[in-house]
ZALUM-202856 format. One line per field, with one value per residue (C-alpha): residue in three letters; x, y, z. Coordinates in nm, 4 decimals. Last residue first. Example, Ala and Ser with C-alpha at 12.3 -4.5 7.8 and 13.67 -1.06 7.14 Angstrom:
REM ZALUM-202856
residu = ser ala .
xx = 1.3670 1.2300 .
yy = -0.1060 -0.4500 .
zz = 0.7140 0.7800 .
//
This chain:
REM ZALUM-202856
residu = unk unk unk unk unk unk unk unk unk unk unk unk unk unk unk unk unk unk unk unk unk unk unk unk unk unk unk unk unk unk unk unk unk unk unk unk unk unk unk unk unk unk unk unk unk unk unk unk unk unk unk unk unk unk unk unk unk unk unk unk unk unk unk unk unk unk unk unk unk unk unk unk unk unk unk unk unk unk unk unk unk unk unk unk unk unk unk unk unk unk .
xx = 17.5736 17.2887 17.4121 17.1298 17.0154 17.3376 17.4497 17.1726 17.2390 17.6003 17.6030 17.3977 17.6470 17.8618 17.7093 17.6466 18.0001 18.1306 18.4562 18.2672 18.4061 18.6285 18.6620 18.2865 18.0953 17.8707 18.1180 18.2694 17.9387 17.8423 18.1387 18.1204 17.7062 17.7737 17.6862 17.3472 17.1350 17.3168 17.1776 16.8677 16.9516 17.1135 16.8080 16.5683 16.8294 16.7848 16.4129 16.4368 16.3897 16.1016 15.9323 16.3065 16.2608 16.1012 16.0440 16.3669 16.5947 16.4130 16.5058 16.8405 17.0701 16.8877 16.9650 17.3414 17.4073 17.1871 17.3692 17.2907 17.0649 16.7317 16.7089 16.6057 16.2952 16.2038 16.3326 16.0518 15.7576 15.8131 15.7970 15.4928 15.3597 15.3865 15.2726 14.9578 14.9725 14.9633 14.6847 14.4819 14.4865 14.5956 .
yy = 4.3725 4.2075 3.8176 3.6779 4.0012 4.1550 3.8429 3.8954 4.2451 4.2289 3.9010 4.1619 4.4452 4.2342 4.0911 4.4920 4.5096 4.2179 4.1546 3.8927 3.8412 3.5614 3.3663 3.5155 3.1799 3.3728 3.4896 3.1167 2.9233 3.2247 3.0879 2.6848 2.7686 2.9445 3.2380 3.2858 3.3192 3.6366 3.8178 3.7577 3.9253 4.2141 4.2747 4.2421 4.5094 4.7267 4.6982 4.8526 4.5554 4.4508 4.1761 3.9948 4.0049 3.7328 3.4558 3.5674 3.5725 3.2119 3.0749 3.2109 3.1463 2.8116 2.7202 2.8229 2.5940 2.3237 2.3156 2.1905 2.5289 2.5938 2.9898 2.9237 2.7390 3.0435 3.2769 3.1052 3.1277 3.4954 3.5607 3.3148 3.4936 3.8256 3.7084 3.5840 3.9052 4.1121 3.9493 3.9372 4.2898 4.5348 .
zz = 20.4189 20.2727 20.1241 19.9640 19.7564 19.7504 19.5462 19.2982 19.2910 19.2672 18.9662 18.7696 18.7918 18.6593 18.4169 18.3013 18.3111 18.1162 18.2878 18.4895 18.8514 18.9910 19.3045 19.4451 19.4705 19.2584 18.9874 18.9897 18.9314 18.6436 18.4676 18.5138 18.4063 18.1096 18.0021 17.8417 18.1152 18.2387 17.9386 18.0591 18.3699 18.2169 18.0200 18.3461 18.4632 18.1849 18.1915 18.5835 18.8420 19.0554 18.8341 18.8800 19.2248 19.4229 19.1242 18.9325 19.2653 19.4013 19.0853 19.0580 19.3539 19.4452 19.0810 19.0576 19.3733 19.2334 18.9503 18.5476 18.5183 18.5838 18.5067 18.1827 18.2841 18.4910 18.1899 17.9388 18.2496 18.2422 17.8991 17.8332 18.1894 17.9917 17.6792 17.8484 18.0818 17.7153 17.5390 17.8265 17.7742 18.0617 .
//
């Protein structure tokens, strides 16, 4: 792999981490940890669902994890499952 590549990578990387701090703690101890433990892990249409859960808002995404409403959106949704899978395991 170039250096080329991992710089972009970790450019990438470090550009969702700062994206993932949002204006609530509850929404950021929900995402950081999930994009620092498993984001590398996911298919490239799951990292695209993720990043395209960084653009709704933080009221929504508040109510989708505290589970009183879900996204219609179904790739959000399916995003908002993994992540709460992830702390909450059946």
């Amino acid at each position: 792999m170039s250096d080329t590549h991992e710089s972009k990578e970790h450019t990438e990387f470090h550009r969702l981490w700062w994206h993932s701090r949002r204006g609530m703690l509850e929404l950021d101890v929900l995402l950081i940890p999930f994009l620092e433990e498993a984001y590398r892990d996911l298919d490239p249409e799951d990292q695209a669902r993720y990043r395209k859960l960084l653009s709704c808002e933080d009221a929504d995404m508040f109510e989708w994890f505290m589970q009183r409403s879900q996204p219609d959106d179904p790739d959000l949704h399916r995003m908002v499952e993994i992540i709460l899978n992830r702390v909450q395991p059946d």
